[in-house]
Structure formats: C-alpha cells, structure tokens
C-alpha positions in Angstrom: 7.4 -9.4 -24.2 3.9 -8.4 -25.3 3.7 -5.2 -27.4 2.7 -1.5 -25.8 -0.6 0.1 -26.5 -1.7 3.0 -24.5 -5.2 4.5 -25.0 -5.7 8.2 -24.6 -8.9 9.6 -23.5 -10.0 6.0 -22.4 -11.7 5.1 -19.3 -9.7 3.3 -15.9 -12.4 0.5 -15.1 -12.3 2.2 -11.6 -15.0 2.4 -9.1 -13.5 6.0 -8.1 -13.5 9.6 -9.0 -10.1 11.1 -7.8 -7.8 9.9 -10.3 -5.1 6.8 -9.5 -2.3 8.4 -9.1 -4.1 10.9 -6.6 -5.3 8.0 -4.3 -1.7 6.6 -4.1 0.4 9.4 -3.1 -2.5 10.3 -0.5 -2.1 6.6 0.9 1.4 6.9 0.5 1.7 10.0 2.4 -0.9 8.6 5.0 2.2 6.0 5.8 4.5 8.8 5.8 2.7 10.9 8.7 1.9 7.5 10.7 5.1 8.0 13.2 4.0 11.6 13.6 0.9 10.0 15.7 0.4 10.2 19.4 -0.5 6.8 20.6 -4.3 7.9 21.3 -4.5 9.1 17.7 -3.3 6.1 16.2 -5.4 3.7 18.2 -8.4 5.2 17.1 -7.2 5.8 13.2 -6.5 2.3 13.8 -9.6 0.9 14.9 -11.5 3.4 12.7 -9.2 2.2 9.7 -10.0 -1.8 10.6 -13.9 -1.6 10.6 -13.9 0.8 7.4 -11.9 -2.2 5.7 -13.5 -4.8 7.0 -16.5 -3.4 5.9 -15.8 -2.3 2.3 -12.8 -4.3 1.3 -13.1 -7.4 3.9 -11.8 -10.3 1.4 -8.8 -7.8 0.6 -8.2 -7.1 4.4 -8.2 -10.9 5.5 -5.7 -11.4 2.8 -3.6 -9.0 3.8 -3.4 -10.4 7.1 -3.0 -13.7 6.2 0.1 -13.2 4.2 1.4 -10.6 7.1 0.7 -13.3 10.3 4.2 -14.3 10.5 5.7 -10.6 10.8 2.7 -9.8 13.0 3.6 -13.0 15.3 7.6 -12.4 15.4 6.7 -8.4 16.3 4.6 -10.2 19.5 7.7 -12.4 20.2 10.1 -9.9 19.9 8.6 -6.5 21.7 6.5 -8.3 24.5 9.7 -11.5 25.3 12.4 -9.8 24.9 11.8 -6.1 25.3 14.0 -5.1 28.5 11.7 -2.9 31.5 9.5 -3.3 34.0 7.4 -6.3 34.6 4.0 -6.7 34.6 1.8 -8.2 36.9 1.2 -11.3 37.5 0.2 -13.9 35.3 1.7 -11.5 32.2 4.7 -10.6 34.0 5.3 -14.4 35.2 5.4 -15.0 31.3 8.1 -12.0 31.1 5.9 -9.6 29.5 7.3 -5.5 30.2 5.1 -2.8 30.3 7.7 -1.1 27.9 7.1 -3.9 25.5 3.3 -4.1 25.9 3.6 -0.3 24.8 6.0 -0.4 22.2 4.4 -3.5 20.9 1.4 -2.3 20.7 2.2 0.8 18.9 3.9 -1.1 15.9 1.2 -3.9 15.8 -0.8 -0.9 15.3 0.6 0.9 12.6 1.4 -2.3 10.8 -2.3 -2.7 11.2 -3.3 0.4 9.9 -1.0 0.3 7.1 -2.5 -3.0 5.8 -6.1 -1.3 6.3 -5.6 1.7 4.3 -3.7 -0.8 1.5 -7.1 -3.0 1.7 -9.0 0.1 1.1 -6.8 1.7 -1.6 -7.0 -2.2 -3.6 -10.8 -2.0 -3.0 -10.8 1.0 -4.9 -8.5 0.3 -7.6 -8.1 -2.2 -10.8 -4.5 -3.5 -11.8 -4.7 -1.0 -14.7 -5.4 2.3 -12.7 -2.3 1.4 -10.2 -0.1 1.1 -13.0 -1.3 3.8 -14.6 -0.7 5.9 -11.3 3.0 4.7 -11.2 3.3 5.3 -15.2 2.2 8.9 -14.4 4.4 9.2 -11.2 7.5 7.9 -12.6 7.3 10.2 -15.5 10.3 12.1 -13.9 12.4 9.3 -13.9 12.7 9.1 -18.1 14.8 12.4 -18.2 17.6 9.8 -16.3 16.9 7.4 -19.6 14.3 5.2 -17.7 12.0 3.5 -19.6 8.6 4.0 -17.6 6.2 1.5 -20.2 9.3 -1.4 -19.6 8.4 -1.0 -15.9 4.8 -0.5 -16.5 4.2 -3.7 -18.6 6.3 -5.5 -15.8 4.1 -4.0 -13.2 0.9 -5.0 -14.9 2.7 -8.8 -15.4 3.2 -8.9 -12.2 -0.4 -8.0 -10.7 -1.7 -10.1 -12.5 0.9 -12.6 -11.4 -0.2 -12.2 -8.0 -3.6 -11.9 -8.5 -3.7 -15.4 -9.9 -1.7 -16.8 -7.2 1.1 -17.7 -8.8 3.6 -20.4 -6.6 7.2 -19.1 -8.3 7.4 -15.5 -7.8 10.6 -15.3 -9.5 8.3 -16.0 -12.6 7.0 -12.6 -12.6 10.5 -11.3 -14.5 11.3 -14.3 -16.6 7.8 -15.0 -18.1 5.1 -13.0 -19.8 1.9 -14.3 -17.8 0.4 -16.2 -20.7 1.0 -12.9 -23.2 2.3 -13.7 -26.6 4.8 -11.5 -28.6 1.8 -10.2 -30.8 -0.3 -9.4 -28.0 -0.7 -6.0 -26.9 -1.0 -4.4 -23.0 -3.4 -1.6 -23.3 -2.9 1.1 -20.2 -5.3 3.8 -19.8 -5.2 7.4 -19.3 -7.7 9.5 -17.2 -6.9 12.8 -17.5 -6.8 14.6 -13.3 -9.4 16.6 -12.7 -8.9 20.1 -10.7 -9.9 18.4 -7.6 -7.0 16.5 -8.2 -4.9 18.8 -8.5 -6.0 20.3 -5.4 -5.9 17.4 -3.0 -2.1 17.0 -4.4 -1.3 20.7 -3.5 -2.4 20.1 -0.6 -0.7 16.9 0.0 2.9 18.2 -1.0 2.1 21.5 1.4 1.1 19.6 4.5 4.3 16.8 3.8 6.4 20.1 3.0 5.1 21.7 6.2 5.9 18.4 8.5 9.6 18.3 7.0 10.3 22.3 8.2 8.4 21.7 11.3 
C-alpha cells in the first residue's frame, strides 16, 4: 500500500467551480427525485439530459452506454415480451408487444438513460482526484464509527485509475496497488467550499427534506 499525503490549500485539477463534493450529492440527489417525475417531465429531462451529454462529454456518454447495452437490451426483453396487458396493433402486437409494457418500458429505459447522462456529465466535469476527494469529505461522518476514510480513499483513487486504464481483472483493484510502490505516496487535494456551496447544499438537503414530509 502506497503511503498517504494529503495537500491542504492545494488546487483539484478540475475544470469546475462548485466544489466536488457539491456536484455529487446534487447528481446524487438528481437520481433520488427521478421517480418523483411525471412521464412528460422525464422525457424531456431525458432528451434534454442526452444532447447536453452528447455534446460536452460525448466519449464519456458512448461509454457509458456501451458498458450498459446488455441491461438496456434485457429491460426491452423483459417490459415489452413479457409484460402482461393489452396488445398493440398490428405488426407490434403480432410480436406480443403491450401497451402497458411499451409504457413501463419506456419509462425505465428513460431513467436509466438519464441517469447515465447526468453520470457522463458529472465525469466530464470531474478528475479521479476531486471524486475522491468528494467522498473523503462526505464520508467524514463515518470515522466517529472507527472508519478509516484515507484506507477507503486510496482504494478509491486505485481503483479509478484501475478502470480508467481498462484493466481486464477487476478483482485486481483490492489485491494490487496499480503499479504504486510502498514508498510512493497518493497525494489528495483539498479545495476548501465556497459559500455558494454551501448554499446549493442547503438547498439540496431542504428540497430532499421537503420531498420526504410531502
């Protein structure tokens, strides 16, 4: 296991202003209000959501999708051939296509598809070292139950980078050290939150507060 730096005061290589951890609990509670949507709503955040990735993180998108086409093909097997209702016509409904299944298909096809759009656009805008950073921050509750948050960081940073290189064993990611020695050192960066920050979060944990009373 490489050794543990951490680097006050330095600078995320990020091409953002909000800090890390700010841009992943917004995207996290993005997915959170996703089944909240009215089908119209989600189409449209969907279709909205596709062209903004495809347009600023298309490499990131297409990869996503690749790696997702066999969950996206067994959702079309399983909501448009065996979803019980009434049939459509003819030639769909010859094929045993329901226009329950044609709905409910389409409206988790969607969200799986807006899911992976905001993901492409939250990896556009952040490096492997601001999204650990983000979780290094977030966990920070977690060490008063004796969890060691830099353990999990340094395995998180191991394993982006893992992933990023295309690595064919995943299982790799928790018995090696991805080319680190034992006197190398993983340097994680702080960036202090700014009061817009703080802001967006208050406003984040009211609104997700709100939709759990209401």
């Amino acid at each position: 296991m490489p050794n543990w730096v951490d680097s006050r005061g330095g600078s995320i290589p990020l091409r953002i202003s909000f800090h890390p951890a700010t841009l992943l609990v917004a995207w996290g509670a993005g997915v959170l209000a996703l089944p909240r949507l009215d089908p119209e709503a989600l189409l449209l955040l969907t279709l909205v959501s596709l062209l903004a990735a495809r347009w600023c993180a298309g490499a990131i998108l297409r990869a996503l999708l690749r790696r997702c086409r066999w969950l996206l093909l067994s959702m079309v097997v399983l909501f448009l051939w065996m979803t019980p209702g009434l049939r459509l016509p003819d030639p769909l409904g010859a094929l045993g296509w329901t226009r329950e299944g044609l709905m409910a298909g389409a409206e988790h096809i969607g969200r799986l598809l807006l899911v992976l759009a905001l993901l492409a656009l939250l990896l556009s805008r952040l490096a492997h070292e601001g999204i650990v950073a983000a979780l290094y921050l977030l966990l920070a509750p977690l060490t008063m139950a004796g969890v060691d948050r830099r353990r999990l960081a340094v395995r998180m940073l191991l394993a982006l980078e893992y992933v990023a290189a295309a690595r064919s064993d995943w299982k790799e990611v928790f018995h090696d050290t991805g080319g680190y020695g034992a006197d190398d050192n993983l340097v994680l960066y702080f960036q202090p939150m700014a009061w817009y920050d703080v802001a967006l979060l208050t406003g984040i944990v009211a609104a997700v507060g709100w939709g759990v009373v209401v």
